[in-house]
Each structure stands twice: as structure tokens, then as C-alpha cells.
C-alpha positions in Angstrom: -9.0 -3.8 19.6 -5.3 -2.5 20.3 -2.3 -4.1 19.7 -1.5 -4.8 23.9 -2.2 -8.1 25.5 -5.0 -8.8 27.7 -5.2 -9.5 31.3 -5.4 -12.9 30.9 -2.1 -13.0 28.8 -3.4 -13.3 25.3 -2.0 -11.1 22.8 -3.6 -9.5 19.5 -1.6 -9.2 16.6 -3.5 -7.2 13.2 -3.7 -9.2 10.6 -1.7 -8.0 7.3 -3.5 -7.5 4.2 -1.7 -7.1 0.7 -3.3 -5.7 -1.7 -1.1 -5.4 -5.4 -1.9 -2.4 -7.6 -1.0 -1.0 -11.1 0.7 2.2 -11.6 2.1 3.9 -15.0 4.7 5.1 -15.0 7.8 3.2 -13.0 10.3 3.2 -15.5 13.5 3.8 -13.8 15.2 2.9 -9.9 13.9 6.9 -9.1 10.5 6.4 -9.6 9.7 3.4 -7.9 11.4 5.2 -5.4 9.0 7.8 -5.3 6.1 5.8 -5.8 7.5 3.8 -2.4 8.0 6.7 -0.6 4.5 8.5 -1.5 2.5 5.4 -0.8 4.6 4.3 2.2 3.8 7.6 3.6 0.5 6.9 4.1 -0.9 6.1 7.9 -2.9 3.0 6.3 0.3 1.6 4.8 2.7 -0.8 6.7 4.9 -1.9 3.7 5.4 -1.1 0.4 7.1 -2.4 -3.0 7.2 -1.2 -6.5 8.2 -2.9 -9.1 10.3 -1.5 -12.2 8.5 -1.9 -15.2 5.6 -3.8 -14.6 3.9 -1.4 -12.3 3.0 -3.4 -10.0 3.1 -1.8 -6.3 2.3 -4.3 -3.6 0.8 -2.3 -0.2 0.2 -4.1 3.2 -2.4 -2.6 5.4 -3.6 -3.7 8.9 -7.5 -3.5 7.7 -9.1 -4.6 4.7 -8.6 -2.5 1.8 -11.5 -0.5 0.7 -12.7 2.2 -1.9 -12.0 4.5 0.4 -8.2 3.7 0.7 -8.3 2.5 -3.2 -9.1 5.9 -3.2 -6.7 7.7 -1.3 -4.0 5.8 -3.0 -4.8 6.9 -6.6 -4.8 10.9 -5.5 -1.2 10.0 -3.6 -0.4 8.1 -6.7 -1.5 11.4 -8.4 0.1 13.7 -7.1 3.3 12.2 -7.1 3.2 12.2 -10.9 2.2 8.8 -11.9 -1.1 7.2 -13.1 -2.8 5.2 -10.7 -4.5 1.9 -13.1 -6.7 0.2 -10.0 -6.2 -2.6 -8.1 -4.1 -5.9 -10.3 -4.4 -8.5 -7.6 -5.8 -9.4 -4.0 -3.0 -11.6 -2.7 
């Protein structure tokens, strides 16, 4: 279903989904920025935050968060020079 209202004036919205992850490695104001950048990048991602320290990076999606996207976050995680530690909480 798109994002457009119907002909009878109803609209649909996506629901948000946030999912909260660990990541090694956020030790300093530059890397979270990285890690928020990298991950915000991502077509599945509508908002991102990573937090200093703790690790913990919370992504909001549109669809429910599967392997496949737990997935794709740990190689972008990856590759950006961090260590992706699976999911921490489903808010």
C-alpha cells in the first residue's frame, strides 16, 4: 500500500518500527557520527541515533525488522569500522 490517500479520503500512514542495537566501538562525538551516517544511509532506515559509550544505536524502519535487515546492518556496521553485537532491545 503507498503512502497517498484513497478515493474515499482515507489516508495511510507506515507505521514506525524501532528497533535498538549494540555496536562496539562509539567512543567519541566522530564515531557515533559515523555510525549515524552509515546506518542512516540505508533505504530501510528512516531515523537514526547512536549513543556514545553505550553502543546503543536506535534505527526506525517503516517495516518490521528482520534477519535480512539485521543483516544488512551488521555488514554497514562493518564496513564502517565498528563491530556490530546484535540486536539489545525491540522498543
Amino acid at each position: 500500500m503507498s503512502n497517498c490517500c484513497t478515493t474515499d479520503g482515507s489516508c495511510h500512514t507506515p507505521a514506525e518500527i524501532t528497533t535498538v542495537y549494540r555496536v562496539e566501538g562509539i567512543g567519541s562525538a566522530h564515531c557515533q557520527g559515523v555510525v549515524t551516517k552509515a546506518v542512516g544511509d540505508l533505504a530501510e532506515v528512516t531515523e537514526v541515533t547512536a549513543e556514545i559509550g553505550t553502543g546503543l544505536v536506535t534505527v526506525t524502519t517503516t517495516t518490521e525488522p528482520d534477519e535480512a535487515l539485521d543483516a544488512l546492518i551488521a555488514k554497514t556496521v562493518d564496513e564502517a569500522g565498528y563491530a556490530y553485537a546484535g540486536r539489545a532491545v525491540m522498543v
